[in-house]
C-alpha positions, 0 to 999 in steps of 0.5 A: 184626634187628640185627648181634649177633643175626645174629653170636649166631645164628652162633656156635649154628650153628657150636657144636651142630655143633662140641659134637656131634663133640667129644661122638663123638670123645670117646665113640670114643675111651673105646670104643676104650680099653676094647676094646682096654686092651692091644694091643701084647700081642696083635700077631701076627708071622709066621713066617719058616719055611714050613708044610707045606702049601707044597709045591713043587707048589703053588708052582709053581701060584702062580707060574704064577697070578702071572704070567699075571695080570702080577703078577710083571711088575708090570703091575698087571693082575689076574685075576677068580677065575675066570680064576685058576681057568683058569690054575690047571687048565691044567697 
C-alpha cells in the first residue's frame, strides 16, 4: 500500500469522528435554543426577608445541626441524615 493511501485512510479516520460531533453540538445547541428562547426572564431571585416558618426555634436546631456535624468550624465533616436526625432530637 502506498503512503497517499495510508495519509487518505487517516484523514477518513479523523473526519467521521470530527463531522460526527460538530453534527451533535450543532443539534444541542439549536435544542438549547428552542427550549430556552429567553431565559434572563425567568431568573429567580431570593428574597432577603425571611419567611414565617423561620422561627427562632428552628433556628437554633440549625445552628445545633451545623455545629455538631463541623459546618460552623469549617472542618468539612458532614453528618449522614441520620446522625442529623439524632442531633436534632437531643434537646
Amino acid at each position: 500500500m502506498s503512503w497517499s493511501a495510508h495519509i487518505i485512510g487517516v484523514a477518513a479516520g479523523l473526519a467521521v469522528p470530527v463531522f460526527l460531533v460538530s453534527g451533535w453540538l450543532g443539534e444541542a445547541r439549536a435544542n438549547l435554543e428552542q427550549s430556552e428562547p429567553n431565559a434572563t426572564a425567568a431568573v429567580a431571585v431570593a428574597s432577603a426577608a425571611e419567611a414565617g416558618y423561620c422561627t427562632p426555634e428552628l433556628k437554633r436546631i440549625v445552628r445545633r445541626v451545623a455545629g455538631a456535624c463541623g459546618l460552623i468550624q469549617q472542618e468539612g465533616r458532614g453528618c449522614q441524615p441520620a446522625d442529623a436526625a439524632k442531633v436534632v432530637s437531643l434537646h
